[in-house]
PyMOL commands that place a pseudoatom at each C-alpha (Angstrom):
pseudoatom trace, name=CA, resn=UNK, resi=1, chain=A, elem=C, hetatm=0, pos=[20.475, -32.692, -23.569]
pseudoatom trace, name=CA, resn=UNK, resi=2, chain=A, elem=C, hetatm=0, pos=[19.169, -29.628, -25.150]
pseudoatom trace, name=CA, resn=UNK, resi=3, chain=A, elem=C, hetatm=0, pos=[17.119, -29.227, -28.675]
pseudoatom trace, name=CA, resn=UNK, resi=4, chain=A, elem=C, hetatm=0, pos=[18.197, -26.896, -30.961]
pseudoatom trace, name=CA, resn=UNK, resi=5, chain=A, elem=C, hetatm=0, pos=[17.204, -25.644, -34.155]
pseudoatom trace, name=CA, resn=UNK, resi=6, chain=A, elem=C, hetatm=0, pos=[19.900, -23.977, -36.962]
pseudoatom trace, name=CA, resn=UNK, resi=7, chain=A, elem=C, hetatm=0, pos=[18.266, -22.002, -39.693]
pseudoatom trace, name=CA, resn=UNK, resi=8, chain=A, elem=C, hetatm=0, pos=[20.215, -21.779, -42.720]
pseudoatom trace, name=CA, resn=UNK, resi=9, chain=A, elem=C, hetatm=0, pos=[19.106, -19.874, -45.916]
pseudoatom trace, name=CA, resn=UNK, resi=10, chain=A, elem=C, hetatm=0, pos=[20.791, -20.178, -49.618]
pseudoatom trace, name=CA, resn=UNK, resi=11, chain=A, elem=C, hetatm=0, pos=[18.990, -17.512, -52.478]
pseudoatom trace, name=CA, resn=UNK, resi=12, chain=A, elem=C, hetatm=0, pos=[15.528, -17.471, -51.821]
pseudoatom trace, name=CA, resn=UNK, resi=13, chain=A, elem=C, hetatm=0, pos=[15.567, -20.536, -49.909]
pseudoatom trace, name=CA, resn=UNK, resi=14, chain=A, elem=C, hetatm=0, pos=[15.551, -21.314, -45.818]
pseudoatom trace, name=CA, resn=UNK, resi=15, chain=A, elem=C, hetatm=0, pos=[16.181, -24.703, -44.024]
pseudoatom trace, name=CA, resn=UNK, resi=16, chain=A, elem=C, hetatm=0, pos=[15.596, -25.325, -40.391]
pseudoatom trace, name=CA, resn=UNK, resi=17, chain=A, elem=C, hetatm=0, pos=[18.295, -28.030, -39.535]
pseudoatom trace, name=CA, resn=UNK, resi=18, chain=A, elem=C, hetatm=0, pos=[17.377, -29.962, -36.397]
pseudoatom trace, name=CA, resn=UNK, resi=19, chain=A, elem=C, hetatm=0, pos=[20.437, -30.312, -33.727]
pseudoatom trace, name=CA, resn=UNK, resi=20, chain=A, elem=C, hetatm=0, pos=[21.179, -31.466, -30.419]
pseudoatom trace, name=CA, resn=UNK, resi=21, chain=A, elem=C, hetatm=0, pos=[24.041, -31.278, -28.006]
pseudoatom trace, name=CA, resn=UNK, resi=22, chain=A, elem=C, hetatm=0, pos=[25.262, -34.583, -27.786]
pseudoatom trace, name=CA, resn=UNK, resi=23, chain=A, elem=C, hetatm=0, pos=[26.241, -36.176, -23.898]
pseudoatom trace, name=CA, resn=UNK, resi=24, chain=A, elem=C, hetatm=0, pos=[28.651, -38.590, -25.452]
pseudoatom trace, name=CA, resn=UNK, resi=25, chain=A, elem=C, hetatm=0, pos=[30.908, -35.981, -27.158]
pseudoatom trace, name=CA, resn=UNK, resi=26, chain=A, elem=C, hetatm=0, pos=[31.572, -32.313, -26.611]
pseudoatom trace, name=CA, resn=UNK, resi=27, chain=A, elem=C, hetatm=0, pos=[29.852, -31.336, -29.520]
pseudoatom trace, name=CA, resn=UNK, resi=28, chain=A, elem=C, hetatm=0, pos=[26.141, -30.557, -31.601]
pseudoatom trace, name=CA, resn=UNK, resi=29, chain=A, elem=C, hetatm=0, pos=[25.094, -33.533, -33.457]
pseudoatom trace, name=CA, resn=UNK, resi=30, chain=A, elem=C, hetatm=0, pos=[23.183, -32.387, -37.008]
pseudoatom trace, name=CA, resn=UNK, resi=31, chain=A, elem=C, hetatm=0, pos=[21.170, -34.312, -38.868]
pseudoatom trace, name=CA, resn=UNK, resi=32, chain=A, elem=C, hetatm=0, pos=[20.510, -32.438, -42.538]
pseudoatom trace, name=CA, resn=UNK, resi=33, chain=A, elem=C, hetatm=0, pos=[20.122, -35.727, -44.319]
pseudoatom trace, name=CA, resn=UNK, resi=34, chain=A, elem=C, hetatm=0, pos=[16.496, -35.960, -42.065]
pseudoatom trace, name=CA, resn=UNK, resi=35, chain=A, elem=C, hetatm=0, pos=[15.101, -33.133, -44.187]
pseudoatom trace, name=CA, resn=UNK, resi=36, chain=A, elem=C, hetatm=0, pos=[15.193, -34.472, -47.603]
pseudoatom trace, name=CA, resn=UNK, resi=37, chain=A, elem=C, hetatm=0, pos=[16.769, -31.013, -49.346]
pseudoatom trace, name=CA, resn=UNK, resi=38, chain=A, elem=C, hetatm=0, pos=[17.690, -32.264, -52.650]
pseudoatom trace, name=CA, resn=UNK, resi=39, chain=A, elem=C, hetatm=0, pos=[20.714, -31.615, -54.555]
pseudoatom trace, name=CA, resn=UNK, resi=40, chain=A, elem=C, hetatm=0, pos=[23.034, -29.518, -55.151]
pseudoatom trace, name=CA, resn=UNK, resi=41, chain=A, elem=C, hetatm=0, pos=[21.246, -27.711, -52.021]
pseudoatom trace, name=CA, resn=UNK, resi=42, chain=A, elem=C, hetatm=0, pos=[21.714, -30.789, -49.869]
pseudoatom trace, name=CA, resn=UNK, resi=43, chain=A, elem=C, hetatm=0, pos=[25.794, -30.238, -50.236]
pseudoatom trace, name=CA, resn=UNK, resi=44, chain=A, elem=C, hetatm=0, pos=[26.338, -26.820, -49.874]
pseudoatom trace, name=CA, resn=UNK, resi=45, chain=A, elem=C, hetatm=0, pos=[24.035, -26.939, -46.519]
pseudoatom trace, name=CA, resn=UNK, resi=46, chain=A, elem=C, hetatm=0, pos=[26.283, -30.034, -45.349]
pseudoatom trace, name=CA, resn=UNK, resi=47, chain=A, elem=C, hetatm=0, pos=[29.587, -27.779, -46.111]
pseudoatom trace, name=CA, resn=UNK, resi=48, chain=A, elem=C, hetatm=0, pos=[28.721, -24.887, -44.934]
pseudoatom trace, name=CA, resn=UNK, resi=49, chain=A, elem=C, hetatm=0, pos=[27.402, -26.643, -41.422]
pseudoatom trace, name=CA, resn=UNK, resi=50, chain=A, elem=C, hetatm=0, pos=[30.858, -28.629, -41.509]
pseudoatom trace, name=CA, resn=UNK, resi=51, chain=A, elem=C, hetatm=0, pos=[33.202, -24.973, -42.034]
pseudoatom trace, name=CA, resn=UNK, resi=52, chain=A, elem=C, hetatm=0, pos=[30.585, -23.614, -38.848]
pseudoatom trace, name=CA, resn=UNK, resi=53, chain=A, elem=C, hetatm=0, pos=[31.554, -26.331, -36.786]
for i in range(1, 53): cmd.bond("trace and resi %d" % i, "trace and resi %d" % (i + 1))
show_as sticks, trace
zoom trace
């Protein structure tokens, strides 16, 4: 299982989103919720990650 680490920027702002390839599926799991990015922030990071996937 490998560690990875998305960075994803919105105006001035940019997040590092922890990620890790996940054995169970084919597929990165992503964790934004972890980081405590407060709204409306918190949504467009979670769409945008869910239109990349």
């Amino acid at each position: 299982m490998y560690c990875h680490s998305l960075i994803v920027s919105k105006d001035e702002k940019e997040f590092e989103i922890p990620c890790e390839d996940m054995a169970t599926f084919d597929g990165v799991g992503i964790w934004p919720y972890d980081l405590g990015i407060k709204e409306p922030d918190c949504s467009d990071i979670i769409e945008a990650l869910f239109f990349w996937g």
